[in-house]
NURODREN-131233 format. One record per atom (N, C-alpha, C, O, CB): residue number from 1; residue in three letters; y, x, z. Coordinates in nm, 2 decimals. Atoms other than C-alpha are relative to their C-alpha. Glycine has a CB too. Layout:
! residues N
NUM  ala  Y  X  Z
...
***
This chain:
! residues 77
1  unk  0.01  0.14  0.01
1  unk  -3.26  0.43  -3.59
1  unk  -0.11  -0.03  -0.10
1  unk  -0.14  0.05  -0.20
1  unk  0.14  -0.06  -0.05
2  unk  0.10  -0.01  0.10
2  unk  -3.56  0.29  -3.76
2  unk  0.04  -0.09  -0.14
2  unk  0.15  -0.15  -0.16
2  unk  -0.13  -0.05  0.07
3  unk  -0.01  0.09  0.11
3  unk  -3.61  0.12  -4.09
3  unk  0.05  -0.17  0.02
3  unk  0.14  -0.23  -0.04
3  unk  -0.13  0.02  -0.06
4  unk  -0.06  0.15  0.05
4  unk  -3.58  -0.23  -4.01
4  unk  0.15  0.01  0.09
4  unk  0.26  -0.01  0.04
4  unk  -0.12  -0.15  0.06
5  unk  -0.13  0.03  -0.06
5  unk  -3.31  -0.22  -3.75
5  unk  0.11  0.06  -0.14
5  unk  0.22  0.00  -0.14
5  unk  0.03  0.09  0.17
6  unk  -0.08  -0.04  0.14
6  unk  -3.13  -0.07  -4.07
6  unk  0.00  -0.07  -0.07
6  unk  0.10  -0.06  -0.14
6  unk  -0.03  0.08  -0.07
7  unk  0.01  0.13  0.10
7  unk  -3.19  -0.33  -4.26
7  unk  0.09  -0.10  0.05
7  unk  0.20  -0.14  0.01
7  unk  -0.15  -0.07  -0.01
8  unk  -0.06  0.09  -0.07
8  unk  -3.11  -0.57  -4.03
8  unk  0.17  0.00  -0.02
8  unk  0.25  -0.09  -0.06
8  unk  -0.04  0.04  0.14
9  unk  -0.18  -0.06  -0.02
9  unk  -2.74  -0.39  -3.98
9  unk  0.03  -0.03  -0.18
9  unk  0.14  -0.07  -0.23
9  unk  0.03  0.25  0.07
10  unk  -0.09  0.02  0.15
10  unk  -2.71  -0.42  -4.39
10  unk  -0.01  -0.16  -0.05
10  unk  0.07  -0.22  -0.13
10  unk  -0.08  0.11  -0.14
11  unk  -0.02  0.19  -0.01
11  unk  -2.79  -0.80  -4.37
11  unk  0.07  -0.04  0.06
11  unk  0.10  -0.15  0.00
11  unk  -0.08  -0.08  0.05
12  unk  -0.10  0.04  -0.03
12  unk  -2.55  -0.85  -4.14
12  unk  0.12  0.07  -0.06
12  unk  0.19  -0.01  -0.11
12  unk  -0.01  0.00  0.13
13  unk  -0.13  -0.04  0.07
13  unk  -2.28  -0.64  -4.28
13  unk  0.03  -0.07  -0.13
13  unk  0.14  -0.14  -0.15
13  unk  0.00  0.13  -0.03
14  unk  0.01  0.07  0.11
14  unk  -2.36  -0.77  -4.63
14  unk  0.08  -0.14  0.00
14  unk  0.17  -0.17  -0.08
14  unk  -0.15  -0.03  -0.02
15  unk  -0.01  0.14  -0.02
15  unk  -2.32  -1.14  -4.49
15  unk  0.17  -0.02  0.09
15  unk  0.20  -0.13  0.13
15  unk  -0.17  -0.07  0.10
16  unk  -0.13  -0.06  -0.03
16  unk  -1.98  -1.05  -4.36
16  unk  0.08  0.02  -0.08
16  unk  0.19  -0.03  -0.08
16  unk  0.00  0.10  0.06
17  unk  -0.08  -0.03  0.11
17  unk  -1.87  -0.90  -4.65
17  unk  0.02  -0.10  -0.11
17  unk  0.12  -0.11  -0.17
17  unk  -0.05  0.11  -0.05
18  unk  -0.03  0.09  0.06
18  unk  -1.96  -1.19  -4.87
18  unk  0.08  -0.17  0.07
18  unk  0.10  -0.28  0.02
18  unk  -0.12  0.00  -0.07
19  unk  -0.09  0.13  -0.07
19  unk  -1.79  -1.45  -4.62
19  unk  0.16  0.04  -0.02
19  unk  0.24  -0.05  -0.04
19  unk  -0.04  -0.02  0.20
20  unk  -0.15  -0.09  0.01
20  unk  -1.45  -1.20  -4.66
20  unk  0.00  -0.01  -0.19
20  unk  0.10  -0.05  -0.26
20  unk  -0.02  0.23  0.09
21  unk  0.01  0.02  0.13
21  unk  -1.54  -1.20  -5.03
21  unk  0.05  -0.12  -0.09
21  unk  0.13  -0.13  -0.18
21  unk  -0.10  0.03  -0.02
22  unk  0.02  0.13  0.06
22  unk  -1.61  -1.53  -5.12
22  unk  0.09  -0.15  0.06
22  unk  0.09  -0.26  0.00
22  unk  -0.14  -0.02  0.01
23  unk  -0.10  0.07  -0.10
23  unk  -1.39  -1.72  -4.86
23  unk  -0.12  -0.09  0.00
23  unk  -0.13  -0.15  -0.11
23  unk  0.17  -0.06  -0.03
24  unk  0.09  0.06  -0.11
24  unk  -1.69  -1.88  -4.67
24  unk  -0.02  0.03  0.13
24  unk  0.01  0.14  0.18
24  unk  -0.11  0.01  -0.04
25  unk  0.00  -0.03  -0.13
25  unk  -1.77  -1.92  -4.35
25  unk  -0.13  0.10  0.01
25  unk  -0.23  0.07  -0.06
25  unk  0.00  -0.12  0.08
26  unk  0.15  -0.07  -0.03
26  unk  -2.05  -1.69  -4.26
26  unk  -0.11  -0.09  0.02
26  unk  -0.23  -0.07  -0.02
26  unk  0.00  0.08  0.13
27  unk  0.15  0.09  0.03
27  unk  -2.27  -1.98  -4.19
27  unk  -0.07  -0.07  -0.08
27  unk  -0.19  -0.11  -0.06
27  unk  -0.02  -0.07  0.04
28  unk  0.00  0.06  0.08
28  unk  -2.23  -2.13  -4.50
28  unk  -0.09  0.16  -0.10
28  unk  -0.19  0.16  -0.17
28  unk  0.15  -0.07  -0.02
29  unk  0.06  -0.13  0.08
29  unk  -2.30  -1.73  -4.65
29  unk  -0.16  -0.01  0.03
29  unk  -0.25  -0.01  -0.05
29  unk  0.07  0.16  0.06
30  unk  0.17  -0.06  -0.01
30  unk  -2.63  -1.71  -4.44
30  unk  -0.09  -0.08  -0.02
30  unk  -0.21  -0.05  -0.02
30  unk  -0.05  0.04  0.13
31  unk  0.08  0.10  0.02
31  unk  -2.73  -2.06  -4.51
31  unk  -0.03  0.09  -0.20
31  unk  -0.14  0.12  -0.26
31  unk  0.10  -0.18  0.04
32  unk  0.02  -0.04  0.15
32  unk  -2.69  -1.92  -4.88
32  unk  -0.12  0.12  -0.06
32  unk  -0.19  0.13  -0.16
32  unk  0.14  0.05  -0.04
33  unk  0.10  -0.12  0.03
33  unk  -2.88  -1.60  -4.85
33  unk  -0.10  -0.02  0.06
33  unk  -0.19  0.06  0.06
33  unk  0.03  0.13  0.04
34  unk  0.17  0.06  -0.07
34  unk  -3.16  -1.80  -4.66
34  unk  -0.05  -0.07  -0.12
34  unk  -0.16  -0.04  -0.15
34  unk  -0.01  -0.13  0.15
35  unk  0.03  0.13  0.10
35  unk  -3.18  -2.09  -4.94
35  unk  -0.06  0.12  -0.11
35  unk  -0.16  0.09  -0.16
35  unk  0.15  -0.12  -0.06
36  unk  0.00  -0.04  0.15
36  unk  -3.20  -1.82  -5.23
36  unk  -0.09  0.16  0.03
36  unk  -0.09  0.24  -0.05
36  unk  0.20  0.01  -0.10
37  unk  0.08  -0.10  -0.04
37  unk  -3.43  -1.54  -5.03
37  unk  0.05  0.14  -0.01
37  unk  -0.03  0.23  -0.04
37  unk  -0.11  -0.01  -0.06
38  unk  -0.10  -0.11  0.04
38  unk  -3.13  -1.28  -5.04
38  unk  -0.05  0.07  0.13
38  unk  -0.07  0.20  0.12
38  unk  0.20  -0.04  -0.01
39  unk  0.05  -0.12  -0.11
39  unk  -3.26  -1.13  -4.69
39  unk  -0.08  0.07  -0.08
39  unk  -0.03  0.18  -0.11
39  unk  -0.08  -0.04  0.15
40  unk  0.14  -0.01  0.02
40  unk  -3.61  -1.08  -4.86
40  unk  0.04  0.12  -0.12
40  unk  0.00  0.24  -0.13
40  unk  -0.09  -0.15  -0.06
41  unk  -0.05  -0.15  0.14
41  unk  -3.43  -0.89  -5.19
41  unk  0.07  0.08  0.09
41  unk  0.06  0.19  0.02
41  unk  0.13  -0.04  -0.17
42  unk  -0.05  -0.09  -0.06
42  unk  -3.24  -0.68  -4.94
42  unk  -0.09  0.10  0.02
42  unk  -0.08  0.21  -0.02
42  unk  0.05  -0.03  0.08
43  unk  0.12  -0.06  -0.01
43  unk  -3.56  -0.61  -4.79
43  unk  -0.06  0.07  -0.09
43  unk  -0.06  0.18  -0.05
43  unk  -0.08  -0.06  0.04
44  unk  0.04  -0.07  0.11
44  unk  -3.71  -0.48  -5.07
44  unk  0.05  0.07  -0.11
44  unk  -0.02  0.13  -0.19
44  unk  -0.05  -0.06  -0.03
45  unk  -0.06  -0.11  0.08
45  unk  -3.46  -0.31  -5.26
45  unk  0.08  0.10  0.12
45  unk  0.16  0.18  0.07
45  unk  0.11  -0.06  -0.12
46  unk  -0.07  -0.12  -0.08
46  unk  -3.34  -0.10  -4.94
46  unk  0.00  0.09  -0.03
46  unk  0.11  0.13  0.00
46  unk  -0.02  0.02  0.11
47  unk  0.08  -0.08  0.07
47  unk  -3.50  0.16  -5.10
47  unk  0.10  0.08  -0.04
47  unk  0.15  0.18  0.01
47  unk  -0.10  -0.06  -0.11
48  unk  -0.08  -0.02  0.07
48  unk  -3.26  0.18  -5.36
48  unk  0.18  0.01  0.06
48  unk  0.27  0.09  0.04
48  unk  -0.05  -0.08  -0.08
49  unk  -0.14  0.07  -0.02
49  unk  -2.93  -0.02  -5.20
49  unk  0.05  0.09  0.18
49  unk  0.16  0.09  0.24
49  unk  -0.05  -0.24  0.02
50  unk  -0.03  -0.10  -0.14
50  unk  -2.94  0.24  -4.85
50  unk  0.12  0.13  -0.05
50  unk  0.21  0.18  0.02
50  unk  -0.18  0.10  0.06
51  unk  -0.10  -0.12  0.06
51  unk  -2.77  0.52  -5.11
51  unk  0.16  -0.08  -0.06
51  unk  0.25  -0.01  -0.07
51  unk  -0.10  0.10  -0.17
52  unk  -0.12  0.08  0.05
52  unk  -2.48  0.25  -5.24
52  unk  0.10  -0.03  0.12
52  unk  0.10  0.01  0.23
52  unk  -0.05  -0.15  -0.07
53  unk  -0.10  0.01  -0.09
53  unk  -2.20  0.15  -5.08
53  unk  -0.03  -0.19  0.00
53  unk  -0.11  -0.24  -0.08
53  unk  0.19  0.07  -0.06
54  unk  0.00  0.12  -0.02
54  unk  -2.17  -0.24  -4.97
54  unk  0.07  -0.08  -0.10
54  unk  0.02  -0.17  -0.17
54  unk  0.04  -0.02  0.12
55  unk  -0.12  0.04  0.18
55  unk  -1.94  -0.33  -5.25
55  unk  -0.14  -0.02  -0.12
55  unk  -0.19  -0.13  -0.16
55  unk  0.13  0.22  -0.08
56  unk  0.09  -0.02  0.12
56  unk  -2.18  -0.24  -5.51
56  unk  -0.14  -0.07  0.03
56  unk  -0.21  -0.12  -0.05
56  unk  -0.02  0.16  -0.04
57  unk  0.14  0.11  -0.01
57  unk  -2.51  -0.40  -5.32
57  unk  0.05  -0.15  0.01
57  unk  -0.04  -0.24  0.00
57  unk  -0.09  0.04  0.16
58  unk  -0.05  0.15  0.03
58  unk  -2.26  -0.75  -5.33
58  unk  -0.02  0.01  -0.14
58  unk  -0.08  -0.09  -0.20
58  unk  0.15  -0.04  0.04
59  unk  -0.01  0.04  0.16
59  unk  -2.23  -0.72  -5.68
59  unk  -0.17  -0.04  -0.02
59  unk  -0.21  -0.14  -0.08
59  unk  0.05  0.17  -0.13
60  unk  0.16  0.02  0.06
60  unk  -2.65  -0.67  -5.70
60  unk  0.00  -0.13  0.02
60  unk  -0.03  -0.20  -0.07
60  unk  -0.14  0.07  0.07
61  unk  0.04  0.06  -0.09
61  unk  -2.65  -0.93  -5.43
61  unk  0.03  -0.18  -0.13
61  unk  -0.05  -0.28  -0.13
61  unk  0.12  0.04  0.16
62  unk  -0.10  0.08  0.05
62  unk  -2.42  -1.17  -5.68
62  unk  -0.09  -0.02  -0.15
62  unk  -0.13  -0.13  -0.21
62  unk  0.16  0.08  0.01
63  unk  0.11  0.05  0.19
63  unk  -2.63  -1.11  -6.06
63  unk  -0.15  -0.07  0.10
63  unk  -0.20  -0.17  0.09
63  unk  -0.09  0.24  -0.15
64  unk  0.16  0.06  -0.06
64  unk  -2.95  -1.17  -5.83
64  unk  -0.01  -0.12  0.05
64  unk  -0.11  -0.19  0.03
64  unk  -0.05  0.07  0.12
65  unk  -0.01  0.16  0.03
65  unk  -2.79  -1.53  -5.72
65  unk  0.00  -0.05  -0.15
65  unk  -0.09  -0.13  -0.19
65  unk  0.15  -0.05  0.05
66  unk  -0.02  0.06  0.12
66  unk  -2.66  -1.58  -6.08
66  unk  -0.14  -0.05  -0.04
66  unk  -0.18  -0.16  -0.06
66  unk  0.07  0.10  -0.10
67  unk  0.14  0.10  0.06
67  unk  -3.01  -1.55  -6.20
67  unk  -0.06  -0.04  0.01
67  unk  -0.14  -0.07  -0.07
67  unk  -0.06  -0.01  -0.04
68  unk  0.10  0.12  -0.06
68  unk  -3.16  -1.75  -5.98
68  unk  0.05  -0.12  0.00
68  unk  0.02  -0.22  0.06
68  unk  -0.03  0.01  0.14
69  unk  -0.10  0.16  0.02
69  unk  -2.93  -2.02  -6.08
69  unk  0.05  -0.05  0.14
69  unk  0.08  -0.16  0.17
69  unk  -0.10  -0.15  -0.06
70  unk  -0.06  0.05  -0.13
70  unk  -2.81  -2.05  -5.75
70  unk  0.15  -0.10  -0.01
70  unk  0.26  -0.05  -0.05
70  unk  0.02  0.13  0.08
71  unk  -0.11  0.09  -0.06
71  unk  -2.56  -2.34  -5.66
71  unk  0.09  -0.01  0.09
71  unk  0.09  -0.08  0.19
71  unk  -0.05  -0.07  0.04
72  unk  -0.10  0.00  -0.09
72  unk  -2.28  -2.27  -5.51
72  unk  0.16  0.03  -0.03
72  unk  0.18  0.04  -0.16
72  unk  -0.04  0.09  0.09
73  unk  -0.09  0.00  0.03
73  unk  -1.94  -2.23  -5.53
73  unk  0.10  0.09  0.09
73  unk  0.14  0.04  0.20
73  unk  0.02  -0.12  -0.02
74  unk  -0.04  -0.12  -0.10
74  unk  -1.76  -1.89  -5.39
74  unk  0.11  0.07  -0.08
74  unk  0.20  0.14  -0.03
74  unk  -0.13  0.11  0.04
75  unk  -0.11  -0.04  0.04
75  unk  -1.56  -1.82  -5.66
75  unk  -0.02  0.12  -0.10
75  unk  0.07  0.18  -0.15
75  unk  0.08  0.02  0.10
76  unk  0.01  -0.14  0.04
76  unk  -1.74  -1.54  -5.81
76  unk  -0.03  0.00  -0.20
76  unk  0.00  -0.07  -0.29
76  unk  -0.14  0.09  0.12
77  unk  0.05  0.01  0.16
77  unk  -1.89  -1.45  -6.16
77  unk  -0.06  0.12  0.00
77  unk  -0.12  0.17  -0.10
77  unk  0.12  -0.01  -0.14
***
């Protein structure tokens, strides 16, 4: 499988996991990770976030909203 379709598969899992996480709908998640360029930091920390488990790239996923001041309301911290 190549690089991006790998990606791809951890953007969608990701966006899955924070709809199960955060009790959102998934379209509400992907509207969220569109507004605040969360595909784009995926993309570019794959690097790193391919050796983690999905758990622990939500948490990144989650300080990397915080400090973008992101607006929303999911419940998290």
């Amino acid at each position: 499988m190549n690089k991006n379709l790998q990606i791809t598969y951890m953007q969608a899992r990701l966006i899955r996991l924070a709809s199960e996480e955060w009790n959102l709908s998934i379209k509400t998640v992907a509207g969220i990770f569109a507004k605040n360029n969360v595909f784009q930091f995926i993309r570019e920390c794959f690097g790193i976030f391919h050796a983690e488990g999905d758990y622990a790239v939500l948490d990144n996923i989650v300080e990397y909203l915080n400090n973008k001041g992101a607006d929303f309301d999911a419940g998290i911290s």
